[in-house]
Each structure stands twice: as structure tokens, then as C-alpha cells.
N, C-alpha and C positions, 0 to 999 in steps of 0.2 A: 794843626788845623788845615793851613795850604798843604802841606802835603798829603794829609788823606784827601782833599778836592781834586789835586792833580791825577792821581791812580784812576779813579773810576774815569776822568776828564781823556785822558791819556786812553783806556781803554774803549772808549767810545769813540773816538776819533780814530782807531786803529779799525774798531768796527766797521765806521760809515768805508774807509779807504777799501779794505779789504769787502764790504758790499759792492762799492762802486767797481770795482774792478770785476769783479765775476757779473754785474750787470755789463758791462762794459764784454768781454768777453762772450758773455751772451744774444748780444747784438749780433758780434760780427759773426757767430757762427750763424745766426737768424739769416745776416745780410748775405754770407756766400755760399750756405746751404741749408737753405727753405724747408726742406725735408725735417719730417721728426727725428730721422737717423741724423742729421748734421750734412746728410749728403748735399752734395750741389744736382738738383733736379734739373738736367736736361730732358728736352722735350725735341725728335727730331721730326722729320715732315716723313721722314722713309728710310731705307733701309741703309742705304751706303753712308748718312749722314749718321745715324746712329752707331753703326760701325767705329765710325773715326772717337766718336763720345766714348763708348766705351775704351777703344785702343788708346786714347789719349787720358781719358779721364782714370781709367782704373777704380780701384776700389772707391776712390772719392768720389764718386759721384753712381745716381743715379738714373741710368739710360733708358729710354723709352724712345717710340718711334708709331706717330699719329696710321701710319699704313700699316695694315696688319701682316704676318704670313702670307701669301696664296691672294692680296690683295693686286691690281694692276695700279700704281701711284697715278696714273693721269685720270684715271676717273675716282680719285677717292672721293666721297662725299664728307663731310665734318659733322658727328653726332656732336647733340648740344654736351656729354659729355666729357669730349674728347675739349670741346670749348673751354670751360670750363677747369680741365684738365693743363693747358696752353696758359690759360690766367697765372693759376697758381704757378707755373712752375721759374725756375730763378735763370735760364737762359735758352732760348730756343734757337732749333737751327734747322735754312729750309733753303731751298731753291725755288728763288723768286721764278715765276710763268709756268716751272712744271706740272703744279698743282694749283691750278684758279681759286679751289676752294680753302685751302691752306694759307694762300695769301691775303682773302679777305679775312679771315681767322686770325693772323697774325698780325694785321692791319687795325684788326680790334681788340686783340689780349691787353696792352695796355705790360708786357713785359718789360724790362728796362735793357735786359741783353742779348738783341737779336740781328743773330748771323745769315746773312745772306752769303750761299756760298759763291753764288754768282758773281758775287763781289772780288772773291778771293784768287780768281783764275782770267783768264781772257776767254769769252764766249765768241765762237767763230757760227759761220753762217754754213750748214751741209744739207743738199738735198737729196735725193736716190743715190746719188755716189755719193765715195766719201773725199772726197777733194773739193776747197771751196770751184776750182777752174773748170772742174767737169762738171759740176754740179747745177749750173744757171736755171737747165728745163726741171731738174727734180722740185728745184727751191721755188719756181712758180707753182709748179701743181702741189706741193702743199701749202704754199700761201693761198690757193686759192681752197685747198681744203680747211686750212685753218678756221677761215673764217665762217664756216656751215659749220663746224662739229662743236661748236664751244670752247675748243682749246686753243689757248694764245701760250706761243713757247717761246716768246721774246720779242726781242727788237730783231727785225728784216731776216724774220726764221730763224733767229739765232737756236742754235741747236743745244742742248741742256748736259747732255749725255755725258757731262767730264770726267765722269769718275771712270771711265773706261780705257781712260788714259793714265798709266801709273803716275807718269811725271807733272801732270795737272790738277790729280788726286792729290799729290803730293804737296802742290800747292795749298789745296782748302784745307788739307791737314794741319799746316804752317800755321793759317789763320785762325782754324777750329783751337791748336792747341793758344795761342795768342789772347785770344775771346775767352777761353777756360782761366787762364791764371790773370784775366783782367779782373774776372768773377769771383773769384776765390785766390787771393794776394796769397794766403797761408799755406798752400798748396801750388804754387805755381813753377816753383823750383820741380816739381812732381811732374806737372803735366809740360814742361818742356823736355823733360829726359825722356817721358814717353813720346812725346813728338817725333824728337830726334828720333828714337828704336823705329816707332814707323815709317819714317821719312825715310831711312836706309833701307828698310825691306824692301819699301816702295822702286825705291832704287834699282832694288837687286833685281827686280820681277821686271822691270823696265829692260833690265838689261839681259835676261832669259827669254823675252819678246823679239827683242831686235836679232840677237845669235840665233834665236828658235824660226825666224821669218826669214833671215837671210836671204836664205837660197831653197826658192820653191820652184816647181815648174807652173805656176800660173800664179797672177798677184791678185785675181780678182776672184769674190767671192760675194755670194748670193744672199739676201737675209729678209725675212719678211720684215722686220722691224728696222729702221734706220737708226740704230741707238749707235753704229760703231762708225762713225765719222772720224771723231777723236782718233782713233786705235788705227782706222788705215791711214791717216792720214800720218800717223808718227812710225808708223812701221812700212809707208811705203806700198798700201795695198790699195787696192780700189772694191770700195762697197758697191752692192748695184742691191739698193734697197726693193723688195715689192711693193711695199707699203710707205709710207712717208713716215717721219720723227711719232708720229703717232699710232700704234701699233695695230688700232683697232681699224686704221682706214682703208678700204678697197680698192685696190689696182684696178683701172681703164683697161680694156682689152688689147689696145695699142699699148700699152705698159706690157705685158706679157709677152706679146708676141717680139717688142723687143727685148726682153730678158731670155725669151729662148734662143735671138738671133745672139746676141750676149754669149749665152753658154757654148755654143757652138765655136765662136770666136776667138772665145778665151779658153778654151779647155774647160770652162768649169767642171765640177764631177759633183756638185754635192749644192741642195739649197736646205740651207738652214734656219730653224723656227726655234720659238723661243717656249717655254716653260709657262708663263705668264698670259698668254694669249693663245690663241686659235692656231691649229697649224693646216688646218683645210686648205688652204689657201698654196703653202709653200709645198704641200703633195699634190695638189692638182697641177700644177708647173713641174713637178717632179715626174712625175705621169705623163705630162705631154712632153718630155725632152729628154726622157729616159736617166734623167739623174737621179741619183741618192738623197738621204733627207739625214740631219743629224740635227743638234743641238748647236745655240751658238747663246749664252745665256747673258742679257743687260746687267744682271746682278742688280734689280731692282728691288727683290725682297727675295729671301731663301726658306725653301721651302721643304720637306722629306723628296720634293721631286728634281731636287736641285742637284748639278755635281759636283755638289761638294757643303761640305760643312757654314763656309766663309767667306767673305769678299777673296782672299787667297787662293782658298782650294778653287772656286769657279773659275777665277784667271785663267788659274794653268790649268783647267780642263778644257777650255774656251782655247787655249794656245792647242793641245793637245790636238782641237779638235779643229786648228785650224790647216794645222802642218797636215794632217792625214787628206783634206780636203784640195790644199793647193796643191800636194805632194812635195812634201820635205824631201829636199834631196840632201 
């Protein structure tokens, strides 16, 4: 008689265990990927941060990015959808002051795992040039633009533009991958090997910049948008922006006519405009100083008009296109 009680007693206690575990199981893949796929849904603010989710996250996970294609990240606005979108998802990543609207967004998601990539690098201060010690009058006239356009890019102009620098990219990658196997423990072993893969490329591309820049006949170069701070400042070049850290902003007439005194100066041969924005601006000074006009691309969002496929491919065309410009000797 006990031992027919035990058998079924016995089988039902095998049951609850073997429930409890596959709820158990259930959970955590609930808790490190939100997604119906089991994915880990990232959610980024923009292109280069989506980038590193994908590169890092691999097939675990699912990458998106709040800025679309063909979008400019400083004026993105936030549909209630995209809000919404931000809620649900199980880790976000953004750059706090880039995008004003992105951060009050992110400020209200109510997510649990949110990356500032700001956090992960050292943000320096660049105005018209790219060196903080030339740079004093550029970094007044757009603090004094900052505060008429809407756009706050940090603390004392702190400049955003890090991803332009392999070896500071390299950094937020460190943390991006860090953040990813915080989020999903069972995958974490995964998204460090991918870390590491990218952190060496990053490497390599660093060091194809500095032999590629070496040895030019002039170190400075021209750009409507001040996004490359970062990049002359580790390569040793001097930026001489048109426009301030903000793409859309208009050069003072005194601003021009020193950029032509500039090109003369420096040898420059070439003002470069970007994909993303207007280039009116860097051919009208092109026109009045007899220079050439190419590409020099932020790698803010990639587009069919982009050159190149990827954060990688645009580098080294951006390198490409810098050597022709300075004159790679």
C-alpha cells in the first residue's frame, strides 16, 4: 500500500522540480532577452552605437538604432513610437547631450540597463580647431551658439564626436561589450570574444591612420562640420572647422575670411563637407579660395550615399581622403 503511495508521490515531485526549472529557465531568458526571439533587445540613440551592438552582440541579440538612415542625430526628434519602443527594450545605449531629445527619452524609459557612452571614454573640450590649445576662440563662438540653437553638447563644449577616434571607440566598445554580458550572464563569455575581435581591429585602423598621416605636406584641413577633434588631435592634425560641433550652424563672415587667410597659409587644397548636411556652405569658400571640395564623412548614420558599407569602410575612405588632401608624401 506505501509503496503504491510512493510511485505516483515520487512522480509528482519529479514533476513540480522539473516545472520549476523550465519556469526558472524561462525567467532568465525573459530577464536577458525581452525579445519573443530570446534575443537581448538593444535599443541605440544612433548609428555608431548600434554598430558596436551588433559587432559585439552578434547573433544574440537584437540591434536597432532610434536615428534612422539619411537622418542628422542632432536634430532627431522622438516619435511616441520610438518611445515606447525605448520602454520595452532590455538595454539602451546613447550619448548623453548629443541628442537633447534622446535623453529626455531615456530619462523616462524606466529601462534597467542604460549606457552612457560618455561615461565609458574621456570627453575633451574642441572648438574650430582640433586641438584643445588652438581651439579657445572656436569654443567661445559656439558656446555662444549653443545656447540660441537648442543644442547642449556637454559640459564647457565638451565635444561628443568620440567614435572618430579608433582608440576612444575602442574604449566605449570595452564598456558596450561589459554592459552586454552584465545583461545577459549566459552569453557573456560571447560577447567578450567579440569585444576583444573588435577592439583589435580598432587597433589595427588606429594604426593605418597614424603610418597613413605620417608624412603629409600640410597637417591642417578644412571641414564644414567640427566632428574631427578627436581624429586631429591623435593623428597630430589641425582641424579648422566652418561651422561649430554642430553641423547645421552658420559661419560669421569674419570666420571665412579667416579660413581663406588659413588656406593660404597652410597650403590647404581641399574643404571638405559631409553627406549628412548641406554642403553650400564648404563650395562657397571653395569658390572664393580656389580650393577643391571632397568628402570627409562623421560616420553618423550610413547611407547609399555613404563611402562605404560600415563604420570601417567610411574610416578608410575618410583616411583615403585625407592623405590626397594633405598630400601623402
Amino acid at each position: 500500500m506505501n509503496a503504491r503511495r510512493l510511485i505516483p508521490t515520487a512522480a509528482l515531485a519529479a514533476a513540480v522540480a522539473l516545472g520549476a526549472t523550465a519556469l526558472t529557465a524561462c525567467s532568465g531568458a525573459d530577464a536577458a532577452g525581452g525579445g519573443e526571439d530570446g534575443k537581448l533587445d538593444v535599443v541605440s540613440s544612433f548609428y555608431p552605437l548600434q554598430f558596436l551592438a551588433e559587432q559585439i552582440g552578434g547573433d544574440h541579440v537584437k540591434a536597432t538604432s532610434l536615428t534612422k538612415p539619411g537622418v542628422e542625430p542632432h536634430d532627431l526628434e522622438i516619435t511616441p513610437k520610438q518611445t515606447a519602443q525605448l520602454g520595452e527594450s532590455d538595454v539602451v545605449l546613447y550619448l548623453k547631450d548629443l541628442q537633447p531629445a534622446v535623453d529626455k527619452a531615456v530619462a523616462q524609459s524606466g529601462v534597467k540597463t542604460v549606457v552612457d557612452a560618455a561615461t565609458l571614454t574621456q570627453l575633451e573640450a574642441h572648438g574650430a580647431s582640433g586641438h584643445d590649445e588652438h581651439g579657445h576662440e572656436g569654443e567661445e563662438a559656439h558656446a555662444d551658439h549653443a545656447e540660441g540653437d537648442g543644442h547642449d553638447h556637454g559640459e564647457a563644449g565638451q565635444d561628443p564626436h568620440v567614435w572618430l577616434d579608433p582608440v576612444k571607440y575602442a574604449e566605449i566598445a570595452k564598456g558596450v561589450g561589459a554592459a552586454l554580458g552584465k545583461a545577459d550572464p549566459a552569453h557573456a563569455a560571447d560577447y567578450e570574444k567579440n569585444t576583444g575581435e573588435l577592439v583589435a581591429k580598432l587597433n589595427a585602423l588606429d594604426t593605418e591612420f597614424k603610418d597613413g598621416l605620417k608624412n603629409t605636406a600640410s597637417r591642417t584641413f578644412i571641414t564644414t562640420h567640427s566632428a574631427f577633434g578627436y581624429l586631429a588631435e591623435r593623428y597630430g592634425l589641425e582641424q579648422e572647422g566652418i561651422a561649430g560641433v554642430d553641423p547645421e550652424s552658420e559661419p560669421s563672415p569674419a570666420r571665412m575670411k579667416e579660413l581663406q587667410e588659413i588656406a593660404r597659409k597652410d597650403n590647404v587644397t581641399t574643404v571638405f563637407f559631409e553627406t549628412l548636411a548641406s554642403d553650400k556652405t564648404a563650395r562657397t569658400l571653395a569658390q572664393d579660395t580656389g580650393l577643391k571640395t571632397d568628402v570627409l564623412d562623421p560616420i553618423e548614420g550610413i547611407t547609399d550615399k555613404s563611402q562605404g558599407a560600415d563604420y570601417f569602410e567610411v574610416m578608410r575612405s575618410n583616411l583615403k581622403n585625407l592623405q590626397k588632401a594633405l598630400g601623402n608624401k
